[in-house]
N, C-alpha and C positions, 0 to 999 in steps of 0.2 A: 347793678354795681356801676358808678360812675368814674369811681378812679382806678388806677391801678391799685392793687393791695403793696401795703411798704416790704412785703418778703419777696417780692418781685423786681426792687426795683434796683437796680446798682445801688449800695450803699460806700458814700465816699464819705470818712472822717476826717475831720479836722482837729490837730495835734499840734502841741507848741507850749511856750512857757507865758506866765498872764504878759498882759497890753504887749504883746507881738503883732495884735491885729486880727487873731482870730475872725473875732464877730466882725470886725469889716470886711474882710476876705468875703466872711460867709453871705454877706450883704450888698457884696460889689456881687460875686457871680451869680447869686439870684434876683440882682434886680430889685428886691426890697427888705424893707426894715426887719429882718425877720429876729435877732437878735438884741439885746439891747447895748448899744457900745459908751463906753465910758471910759475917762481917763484914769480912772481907778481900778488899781489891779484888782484881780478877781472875780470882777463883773461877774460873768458865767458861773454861776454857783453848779447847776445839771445839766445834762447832757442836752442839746437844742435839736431836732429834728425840722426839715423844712422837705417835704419832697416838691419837687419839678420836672420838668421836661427841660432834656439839654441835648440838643442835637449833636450830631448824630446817634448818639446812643440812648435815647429816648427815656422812659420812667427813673429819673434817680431820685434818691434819698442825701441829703446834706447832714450830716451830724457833728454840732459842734459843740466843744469840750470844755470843759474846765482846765486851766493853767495846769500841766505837769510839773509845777514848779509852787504849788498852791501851800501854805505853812498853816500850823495849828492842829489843833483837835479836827475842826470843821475842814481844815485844807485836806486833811490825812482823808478823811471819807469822800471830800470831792477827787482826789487824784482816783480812787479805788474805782469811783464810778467812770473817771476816763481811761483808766485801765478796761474795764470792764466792757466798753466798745470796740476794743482791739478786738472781742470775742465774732463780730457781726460785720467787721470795715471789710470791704471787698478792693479799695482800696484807700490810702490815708495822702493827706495833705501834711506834710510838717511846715507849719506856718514859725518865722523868727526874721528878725533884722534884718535887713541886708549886709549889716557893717556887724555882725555877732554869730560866730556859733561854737556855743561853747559847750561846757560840760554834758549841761542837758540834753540838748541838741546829741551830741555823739554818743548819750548813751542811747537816747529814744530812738534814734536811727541803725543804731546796733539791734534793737529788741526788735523794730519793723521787720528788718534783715532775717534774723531769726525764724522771724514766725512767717518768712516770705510772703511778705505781705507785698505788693507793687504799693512802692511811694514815689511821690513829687514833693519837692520841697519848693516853698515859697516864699521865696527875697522878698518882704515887704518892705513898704515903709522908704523907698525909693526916691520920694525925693526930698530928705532925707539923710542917704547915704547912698557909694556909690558900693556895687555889689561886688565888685573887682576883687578882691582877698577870698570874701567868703564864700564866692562861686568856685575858686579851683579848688578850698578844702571840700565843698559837697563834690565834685568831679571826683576828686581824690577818694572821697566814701563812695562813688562808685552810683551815685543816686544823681538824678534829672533835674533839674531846677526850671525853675521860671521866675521872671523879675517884675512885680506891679506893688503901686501904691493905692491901696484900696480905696483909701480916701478920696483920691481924686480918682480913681478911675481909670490911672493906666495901666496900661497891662494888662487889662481882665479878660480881652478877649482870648488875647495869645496864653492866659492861662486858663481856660477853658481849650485850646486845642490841645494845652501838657495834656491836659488831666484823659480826653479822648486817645491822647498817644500813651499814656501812662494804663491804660485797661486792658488784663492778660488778651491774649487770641480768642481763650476756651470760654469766656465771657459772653462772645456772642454766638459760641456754636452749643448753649444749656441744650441739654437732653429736654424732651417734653415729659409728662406726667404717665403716660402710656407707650414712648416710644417704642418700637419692637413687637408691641403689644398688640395696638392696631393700626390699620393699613385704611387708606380710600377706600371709599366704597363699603366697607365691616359696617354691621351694627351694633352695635353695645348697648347692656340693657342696665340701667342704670336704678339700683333700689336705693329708695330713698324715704326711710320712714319719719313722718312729723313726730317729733314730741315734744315734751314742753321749753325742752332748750332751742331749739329752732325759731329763729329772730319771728317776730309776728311779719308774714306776707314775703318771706325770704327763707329761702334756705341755705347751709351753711357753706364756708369759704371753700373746702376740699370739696366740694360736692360742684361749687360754682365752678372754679380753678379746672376740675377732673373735663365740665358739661364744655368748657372755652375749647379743653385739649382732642377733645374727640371732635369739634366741629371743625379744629385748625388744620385737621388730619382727612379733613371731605370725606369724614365717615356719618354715621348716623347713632343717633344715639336716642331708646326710646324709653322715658322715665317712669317707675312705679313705683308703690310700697309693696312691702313683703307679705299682705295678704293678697294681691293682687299679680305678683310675680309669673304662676305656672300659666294664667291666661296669656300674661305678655309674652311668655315664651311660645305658645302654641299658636299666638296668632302671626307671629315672622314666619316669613317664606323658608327663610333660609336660615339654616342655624345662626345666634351671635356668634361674636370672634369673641367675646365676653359680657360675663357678668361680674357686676362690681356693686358691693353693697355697703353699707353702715355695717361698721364693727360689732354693733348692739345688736344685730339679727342675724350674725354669721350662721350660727349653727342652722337655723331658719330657713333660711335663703339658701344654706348646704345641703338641704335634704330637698328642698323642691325644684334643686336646679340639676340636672339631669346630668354624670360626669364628664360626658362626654364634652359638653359644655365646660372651656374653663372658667373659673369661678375666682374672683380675690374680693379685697376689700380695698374703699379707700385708703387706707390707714398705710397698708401695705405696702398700695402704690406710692402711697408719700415717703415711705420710710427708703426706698430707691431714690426715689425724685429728690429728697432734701437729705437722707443721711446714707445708711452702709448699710444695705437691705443684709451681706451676708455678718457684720458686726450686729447685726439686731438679732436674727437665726441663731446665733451662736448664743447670744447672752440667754432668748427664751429657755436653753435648756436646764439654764439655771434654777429655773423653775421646779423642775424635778430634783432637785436638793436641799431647797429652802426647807427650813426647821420652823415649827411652831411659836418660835421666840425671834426669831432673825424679824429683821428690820429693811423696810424697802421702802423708796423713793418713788413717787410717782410726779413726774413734772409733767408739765404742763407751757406751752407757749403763748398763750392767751391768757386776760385776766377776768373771764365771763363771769358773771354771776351764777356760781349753782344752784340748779331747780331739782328738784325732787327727782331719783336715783339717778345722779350725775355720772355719767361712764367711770373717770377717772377717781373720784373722792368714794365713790359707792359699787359701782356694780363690779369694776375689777377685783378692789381689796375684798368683796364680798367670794367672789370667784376663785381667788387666790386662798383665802380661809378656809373654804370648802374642801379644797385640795390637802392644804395643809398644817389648818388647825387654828383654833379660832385668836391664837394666843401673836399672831403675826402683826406687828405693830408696819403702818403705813402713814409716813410724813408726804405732805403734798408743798410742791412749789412753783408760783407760776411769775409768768413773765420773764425777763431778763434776769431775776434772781437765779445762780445756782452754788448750793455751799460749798465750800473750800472743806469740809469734813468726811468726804466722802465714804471714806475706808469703814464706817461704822455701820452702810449700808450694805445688803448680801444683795441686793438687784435696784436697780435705775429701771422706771418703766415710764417711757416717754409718750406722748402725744405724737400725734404726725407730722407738727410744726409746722401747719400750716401760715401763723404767722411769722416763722422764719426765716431767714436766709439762708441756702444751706450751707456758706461759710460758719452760722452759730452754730450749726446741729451738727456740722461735723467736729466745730471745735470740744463742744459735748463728749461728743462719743468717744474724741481721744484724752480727753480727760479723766472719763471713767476709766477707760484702756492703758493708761497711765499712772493710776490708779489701784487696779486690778481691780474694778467693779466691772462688772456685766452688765448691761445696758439693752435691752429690746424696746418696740415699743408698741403703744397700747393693740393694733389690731394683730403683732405678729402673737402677742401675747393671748387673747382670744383666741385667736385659731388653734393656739399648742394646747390651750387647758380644752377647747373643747375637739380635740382628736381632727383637726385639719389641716390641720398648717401643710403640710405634705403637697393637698390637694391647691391651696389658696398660693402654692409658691411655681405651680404647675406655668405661669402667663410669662413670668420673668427666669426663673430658672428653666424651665423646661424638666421638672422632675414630674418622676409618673405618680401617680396617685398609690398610695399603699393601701394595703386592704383592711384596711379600719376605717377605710371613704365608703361614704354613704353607695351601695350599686347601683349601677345604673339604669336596673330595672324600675328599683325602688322609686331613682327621684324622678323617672318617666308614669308611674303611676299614680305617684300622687301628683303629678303634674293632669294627667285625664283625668282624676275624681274631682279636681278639684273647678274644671274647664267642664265636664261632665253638669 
């Protein structure tokens, strides 16, 4: 992997009413033409992504918007889609005049506020207008400012120091993917089964993401598939501090891995790392009430190509049927899309969102929550239909294993027959 992944990296959007300057803004601080700017309102029809490196705070992402102020049929669907980046801004730029803040302005700054979002607001347009009025009404709204005219170029460094002053604390102290979990020195035995969705000569982002976090932690980490597992296990000196596997081979990987050994899945780990590992637990037992005719959602944060029995489209709704009868309808949706109809679904069952941010995954979860939809996601949901979950929450909760976990005779002897 050559770059950083876009769920990693600060996402800062860019908010405002059309020709404030947006796409200049967005062009002065990265240095190049990344949008196209025009004297004609509306220019920006979708949302514009540009990632960079901006020191000191290293991997961000720029996303610039459609006018909040956009009219029509067509304005109506473009505002929805820059509403719709409110769900993923870690934090926002409100870009407007220097010599103007009106209406617009004080509402979109009210809904920031709200949704405490950290903003900067950005006096463009400077030379111009002088920014003298409209700086003490933002003082007044209680929000930071900075003054540049993008066009030429001034101001942009000193708004690039806002936007570093503008970045909560908790920003640079993110948890890692295993924190707590593992220590220096641990080994971690990592399954990882090829199948045909696994990029040809690459394997997948949580698996990459998981292999960075156990190396940045000076542990070790030693890779296999799941027929391969009970070897990798017998041939370490010293027990692992864990094993962590694909969702798709839980129960698998559960029975040949010895209890003593703790045991999760990626999926799991993500569902910490990026959402409400104990909001996902709570929704799984939703599970055990779902009716033959209910209706469930399965999202998805990526927009891969499915290949024959796709985790999410096939082997869950198939797993879930089983349980509860074959009459269970399951809508899938991926990417940035999530419906505004929610109420009609009896479970949300997510991915681990590895392409997210987890300011989106958690805006998710309180939407369903909000909602009164239940929400889990794909690996905590595997573990509950196949009698583990208990055992796979054992690394992050500290819960004991209940006696429905495979024993640990068991997964010690097929660990020898199979090293045998």
């Amino acid at each position: 992997m050559l770059r950083t992944p876009k769920s990693l990296r600060l996402h800062i959007a860019i908010f405002g009413r059309r020709n404030v300057g947006k796409s200049s803004v967005l062009n002065a601080l990265t240095g190049q033409d990344v949008a196209v700017v025009s004297d004609v309102a509306g220019t920006t029809t979708d949302p514009v992504e540009k990632p960079m490196e901006l020191l000191p705070l290293g991997p961000v992402l720029f996303v610039d918007t459609a006018g909040f102020d956009d009219v029509g049929s067509l304005g109506e669907l473009r505002t929805r889609k820059t509403a719709k980046v409110l769900e993923r801004a870690d934090i926002a730029l409100l870009v407007t005049e220097a010599d103007r803040w009106g209406e617009y302005e004080k509402r979109w700054s009210a809904e920031l506020k709200r949704r405490q979002l950290p903003t900067l607001v950005v006096l463009n347009k400077i030379d111009t207008a002088e920014p003298g009025t409209v700086a003490v009404q933002v003082e007044q709204a209680g929000l930071p400012w900075c003054a540049a005219s993008a066009t030429e170029g001034t101001g942009v460094l000193e708004a690039k120091r806002a936007i570093v002053r503008t970045v909560p604390e908790d920003w640079y102290k993110q948890a890692g993917i295993l924190d707590g979990v593992v220590g220096a020195g641990d080994s971690v035995i990592m399954v990882v089964p090829i199948d045909k969705e696994a990029p040809k000569g690459r394997i997948i982002l949580p698996q990459v993401q998981t292999l960075r976090d156990i190396l940045d932690k000076r542990a070790r980490a030693v890779v296999t598939n799941e027929v391969d597992l009970p070897r990798a296990i017998a041939t370490l000196r010293t027990r692992p501090a864990l094993v962590i596997t694909d969702s798709q081979v839980f129960e698998q990987v559960a029975r040949a891995t010895p209890v003593a050994i703790p045991m999760t899945s990626f999926s799991i780990a993500f569902a910490r790392y990026k959402g409400d590992l104990n909001a996902f637990v709570d929704g799984a037992r939703k599970i055990d009430t779902l009716g033959a005719r209910d209706r469930i959602l399965i999202g998805e944060a990526c927009t891969h190509h499915p290949i024959g029995d796709d985790i999410g489209r096939e082997k869950i709704p198939r797993w879930l049927r089983g349980k509860v009868g074959s009459g269970l309808r399951c809508d899938v949706v991926a990417g940035h899309d999530f419906p505004d109809d929610l109420e009609e679904y009896a479970l949300v069952v997510h991915c681990g969102a590895c392409m997210f941010n987890r300011r989106e995954m958690l805006f998710r979860i309180l939407t369903c929550q909000g909602r009164g939809v239940p929400i889990t996601n794909y690996g905590i949901a595997i573990a509950h239909l196949h009698g583990i979950l208990e055992r796979s929450l054992v690394p992050f909760l500290g819960r004991a294993p209940e006696p429905s976990c495979i024993p640990a005779e068991e997964g010690l002897n097929a660990e020898k027959a199979h090293v045998s």
